[in-house]
Residue frames as qw, qx, qy, qz and C-alpha x, y, z in Angstrom:
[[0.839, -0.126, 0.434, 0.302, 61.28, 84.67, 116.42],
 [0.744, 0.534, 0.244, 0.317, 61.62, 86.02, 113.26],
 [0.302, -0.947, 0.065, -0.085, 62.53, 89.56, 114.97],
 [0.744, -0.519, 0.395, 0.149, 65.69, 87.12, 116.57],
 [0.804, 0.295, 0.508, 0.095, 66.79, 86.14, 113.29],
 [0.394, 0.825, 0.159, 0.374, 66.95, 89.15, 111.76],
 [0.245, -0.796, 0.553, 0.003, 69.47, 90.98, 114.69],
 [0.883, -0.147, 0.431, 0.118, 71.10, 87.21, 114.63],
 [0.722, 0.528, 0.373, 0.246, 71.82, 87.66, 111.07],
 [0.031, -0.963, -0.091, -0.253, 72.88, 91.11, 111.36],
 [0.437, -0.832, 0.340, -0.010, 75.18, 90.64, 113.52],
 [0.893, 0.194, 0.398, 0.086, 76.62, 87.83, 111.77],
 [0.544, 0.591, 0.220, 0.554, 77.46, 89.06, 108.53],
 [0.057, -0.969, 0.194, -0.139, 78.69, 92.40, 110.53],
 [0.568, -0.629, 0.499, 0.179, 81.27, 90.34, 112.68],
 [0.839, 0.315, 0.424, 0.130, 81.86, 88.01, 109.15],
 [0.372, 0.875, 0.165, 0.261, 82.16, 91.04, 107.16],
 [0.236, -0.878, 0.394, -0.132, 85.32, 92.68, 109.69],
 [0.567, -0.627, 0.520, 0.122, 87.06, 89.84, 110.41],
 [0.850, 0.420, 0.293, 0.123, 87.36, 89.18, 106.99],
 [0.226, 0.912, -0.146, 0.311, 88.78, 92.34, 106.13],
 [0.377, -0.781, 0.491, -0.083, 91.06, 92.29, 109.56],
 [0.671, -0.285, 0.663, 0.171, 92.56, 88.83, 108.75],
 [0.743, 0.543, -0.050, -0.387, 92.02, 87.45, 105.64],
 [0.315, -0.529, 0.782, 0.101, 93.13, 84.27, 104.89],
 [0.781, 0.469, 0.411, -0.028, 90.68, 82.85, 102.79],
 [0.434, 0.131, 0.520, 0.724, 92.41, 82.52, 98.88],
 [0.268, 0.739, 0.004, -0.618, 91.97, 85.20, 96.63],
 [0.804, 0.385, 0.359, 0.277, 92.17, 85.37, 92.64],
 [0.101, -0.760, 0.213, 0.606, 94.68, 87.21, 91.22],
 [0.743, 0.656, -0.123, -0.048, 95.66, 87.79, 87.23],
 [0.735, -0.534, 0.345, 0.236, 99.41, 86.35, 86.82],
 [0.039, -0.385, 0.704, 0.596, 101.43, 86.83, 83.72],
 [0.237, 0.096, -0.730, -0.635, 98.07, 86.26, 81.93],
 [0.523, -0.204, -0.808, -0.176, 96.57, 83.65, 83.83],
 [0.597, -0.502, 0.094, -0.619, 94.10, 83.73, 86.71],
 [0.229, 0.211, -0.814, 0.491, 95.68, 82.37, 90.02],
 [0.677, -0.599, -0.001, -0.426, 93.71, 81.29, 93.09],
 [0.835, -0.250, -0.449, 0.197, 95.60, 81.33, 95.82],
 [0.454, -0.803, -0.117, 0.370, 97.04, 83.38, 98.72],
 [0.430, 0.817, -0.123, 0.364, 98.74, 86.55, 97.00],
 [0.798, -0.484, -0.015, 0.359, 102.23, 86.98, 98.70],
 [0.303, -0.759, 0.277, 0.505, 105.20, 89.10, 99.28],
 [0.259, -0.550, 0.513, 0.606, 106.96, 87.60, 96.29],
 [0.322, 0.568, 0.647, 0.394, 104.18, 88.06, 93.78],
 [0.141, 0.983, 0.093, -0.077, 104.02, 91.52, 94.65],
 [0.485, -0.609, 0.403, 0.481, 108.13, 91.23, 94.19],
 [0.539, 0.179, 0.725, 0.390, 107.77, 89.36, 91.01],
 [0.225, 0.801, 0.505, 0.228, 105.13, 92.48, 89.57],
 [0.016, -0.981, 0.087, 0.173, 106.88, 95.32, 90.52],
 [0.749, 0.490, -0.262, 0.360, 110.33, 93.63, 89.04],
 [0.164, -0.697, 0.515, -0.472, 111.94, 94.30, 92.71],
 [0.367, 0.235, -0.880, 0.190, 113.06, 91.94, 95.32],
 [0.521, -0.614, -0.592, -0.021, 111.29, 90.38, 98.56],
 [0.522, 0.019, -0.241, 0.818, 113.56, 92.89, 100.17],
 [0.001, 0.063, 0.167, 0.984, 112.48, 95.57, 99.03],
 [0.333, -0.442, -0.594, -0.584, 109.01, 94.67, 99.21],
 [0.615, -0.460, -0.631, 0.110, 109.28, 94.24, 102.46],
 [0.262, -0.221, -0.276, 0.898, 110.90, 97.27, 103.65],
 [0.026, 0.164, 0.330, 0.929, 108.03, 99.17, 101.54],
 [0.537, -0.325, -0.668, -0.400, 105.18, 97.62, 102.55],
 [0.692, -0.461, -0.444, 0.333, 106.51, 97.38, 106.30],
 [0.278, 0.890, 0.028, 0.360, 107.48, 101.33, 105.54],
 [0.828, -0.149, -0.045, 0.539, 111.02, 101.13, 106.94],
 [0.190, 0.954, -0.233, 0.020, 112.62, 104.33, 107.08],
 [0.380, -0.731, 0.506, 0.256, 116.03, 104.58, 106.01],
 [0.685, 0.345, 0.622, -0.158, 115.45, 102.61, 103.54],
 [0.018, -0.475, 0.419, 0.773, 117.37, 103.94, 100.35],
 [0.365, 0.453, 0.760, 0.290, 114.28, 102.97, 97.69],
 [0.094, -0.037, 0.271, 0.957, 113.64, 105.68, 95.21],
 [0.480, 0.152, 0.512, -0.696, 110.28, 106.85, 95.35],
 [0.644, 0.239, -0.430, -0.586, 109.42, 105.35, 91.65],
 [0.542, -0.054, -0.810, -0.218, 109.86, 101.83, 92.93],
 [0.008, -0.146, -0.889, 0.435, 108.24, 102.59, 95.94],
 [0.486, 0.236, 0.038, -0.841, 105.43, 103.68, 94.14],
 [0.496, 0.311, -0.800, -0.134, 106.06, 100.66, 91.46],
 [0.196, -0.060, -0.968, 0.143, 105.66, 97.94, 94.61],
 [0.360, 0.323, 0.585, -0.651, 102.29, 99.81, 96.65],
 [0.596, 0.260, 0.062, -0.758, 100.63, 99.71, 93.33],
 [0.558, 0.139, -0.724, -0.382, 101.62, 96.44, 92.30],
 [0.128, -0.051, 0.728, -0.672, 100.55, 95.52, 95.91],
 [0.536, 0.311, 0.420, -0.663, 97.23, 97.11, 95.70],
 [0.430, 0.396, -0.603, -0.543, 97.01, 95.09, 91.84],
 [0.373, 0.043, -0.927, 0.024, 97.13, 91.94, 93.43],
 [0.492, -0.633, -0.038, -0.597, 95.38, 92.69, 96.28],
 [0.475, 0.087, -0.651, 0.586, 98.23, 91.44, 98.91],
 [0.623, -0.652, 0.102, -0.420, 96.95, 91.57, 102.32],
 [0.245, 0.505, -0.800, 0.213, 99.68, 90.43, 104.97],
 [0.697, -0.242, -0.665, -0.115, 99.47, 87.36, 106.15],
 [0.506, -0.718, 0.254, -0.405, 98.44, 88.07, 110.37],
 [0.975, -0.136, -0.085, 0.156, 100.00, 84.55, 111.07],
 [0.748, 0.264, -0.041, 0.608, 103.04, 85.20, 109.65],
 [0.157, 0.655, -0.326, 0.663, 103.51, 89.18, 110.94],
 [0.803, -0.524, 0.064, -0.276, 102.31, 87.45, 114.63],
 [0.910, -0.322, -0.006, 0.259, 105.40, 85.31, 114.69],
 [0.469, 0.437, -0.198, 0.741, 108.18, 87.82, 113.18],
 [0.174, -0.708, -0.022, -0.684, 106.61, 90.42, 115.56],
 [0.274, 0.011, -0.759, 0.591, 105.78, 88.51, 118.82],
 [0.374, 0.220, 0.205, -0.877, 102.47, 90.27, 119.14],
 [0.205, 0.301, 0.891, 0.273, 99.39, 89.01, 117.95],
 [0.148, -0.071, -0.064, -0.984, 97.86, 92.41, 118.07],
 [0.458, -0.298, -0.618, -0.566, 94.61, 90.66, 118.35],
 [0.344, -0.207, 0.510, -0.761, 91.83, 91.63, 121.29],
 [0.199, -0.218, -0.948, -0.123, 89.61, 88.96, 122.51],
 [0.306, -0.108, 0.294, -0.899, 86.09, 89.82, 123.49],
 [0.127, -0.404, -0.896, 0.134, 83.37, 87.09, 125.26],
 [0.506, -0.119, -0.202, -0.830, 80.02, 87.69, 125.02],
 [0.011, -0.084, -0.983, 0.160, 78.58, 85.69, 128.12],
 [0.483, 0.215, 0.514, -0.675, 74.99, 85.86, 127.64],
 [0.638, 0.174, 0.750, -0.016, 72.50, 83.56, 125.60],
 [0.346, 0.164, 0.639, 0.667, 72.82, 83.40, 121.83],
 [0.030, 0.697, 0.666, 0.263, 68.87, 84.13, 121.69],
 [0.176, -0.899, -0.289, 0.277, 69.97, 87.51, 123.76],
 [0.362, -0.410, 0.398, 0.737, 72.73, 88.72, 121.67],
 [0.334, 0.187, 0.655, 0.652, 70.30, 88.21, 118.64],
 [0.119, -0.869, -0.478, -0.045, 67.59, 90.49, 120.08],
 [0.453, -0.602, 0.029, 0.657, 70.36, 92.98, 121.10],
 [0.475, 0.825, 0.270, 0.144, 70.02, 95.71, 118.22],
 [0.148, -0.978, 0.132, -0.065, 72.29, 97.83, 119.91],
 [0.798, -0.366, 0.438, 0.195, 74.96, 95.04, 119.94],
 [0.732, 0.414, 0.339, 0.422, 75.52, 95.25, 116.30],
 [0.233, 0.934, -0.104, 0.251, 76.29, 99.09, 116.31],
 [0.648, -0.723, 0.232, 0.051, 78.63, 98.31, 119.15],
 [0.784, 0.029, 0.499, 0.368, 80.33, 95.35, 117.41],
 [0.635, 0.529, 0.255, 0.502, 80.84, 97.42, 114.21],
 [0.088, -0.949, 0.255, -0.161, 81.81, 100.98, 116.06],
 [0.726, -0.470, 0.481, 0.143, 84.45, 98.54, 118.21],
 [0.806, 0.060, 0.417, 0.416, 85.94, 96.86, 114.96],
 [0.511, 0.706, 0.020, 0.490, 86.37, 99.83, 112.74],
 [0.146, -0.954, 0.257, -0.057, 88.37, 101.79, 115.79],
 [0.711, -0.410, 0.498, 0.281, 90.58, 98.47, 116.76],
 [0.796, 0.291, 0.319, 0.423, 91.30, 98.46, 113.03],
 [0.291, 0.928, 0.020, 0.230, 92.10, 101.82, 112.38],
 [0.515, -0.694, 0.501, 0.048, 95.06, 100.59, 115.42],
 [0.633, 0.282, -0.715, -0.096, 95.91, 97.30, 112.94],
 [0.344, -0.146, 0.862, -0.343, 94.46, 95.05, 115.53],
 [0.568, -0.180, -0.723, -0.350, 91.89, 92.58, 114.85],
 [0.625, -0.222, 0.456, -0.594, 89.01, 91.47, 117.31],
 [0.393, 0.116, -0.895, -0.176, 88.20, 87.98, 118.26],
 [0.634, -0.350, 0.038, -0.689, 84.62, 87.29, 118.99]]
């Protein structure tokens, strides 16, 4: 039992641990003109810190070519990006896009055999770091 528990767990906090990273929607804290925000960091806080528009953020961030942005404020928005720690919102690039980029994958067999399944967890975590390295996301 205890044996179960321990893959169970494992596997857990692997799939937990990715589909955080691939989605993320949980709030985050960010520093704000001083003060310490909690709440979903967005296009026009990273507009508001680099002293540029949503425009512009968006063409940088969504690397647009053609784009006439000098390279200092696109340097200026990726680092006031990565400052905040802006992660786009999958909802929101799902409905501009039309795509949800996101693979679904069923696992029909019993719970108690998926947690004994050692070999399931290398699987699950080889499988999510390639679909991300596409910008998809997996849904167990």
């Amino acid at each position: 039992m205890q044996i179960y528990m321990v893959a169970w767990i494992s596997l857990l906090t692997c799939a937990f641990q990715y589909a955080t990273l691939l989605t993320r929607v949980s709030n985050t804290c960010y520093l704000l003109e001083g003060q310490l925000q909690s709440r979903r960091v967005t296009s026009h806080h990273v507009a508001e810190r680099a002293g540029v528009s949503r425009t512009t953020v968006s063409f940088v961030l969504n690397n647009v070519e053609g784009a006439q942005i000098s390279a200092e404020t696109w340097q200026r928005v990726i680092l006031a990006a990565e400052e905040l720690g802006y992660v786009p919102d999958a909802a929101a690039q799902s409905l501009a896009s039309g795509k949800s980029q996101t693979i679904g994958l069923v696992l029909a067999r019993p719970s108690k055999q998926i947690a004994a399944d050692m070999y399931l967890t290398q699987v699950l975590d080889s499988l999510f770091n390639k679909i991300h390295q596409y910008g998809m996301r997996l849904m167990l």
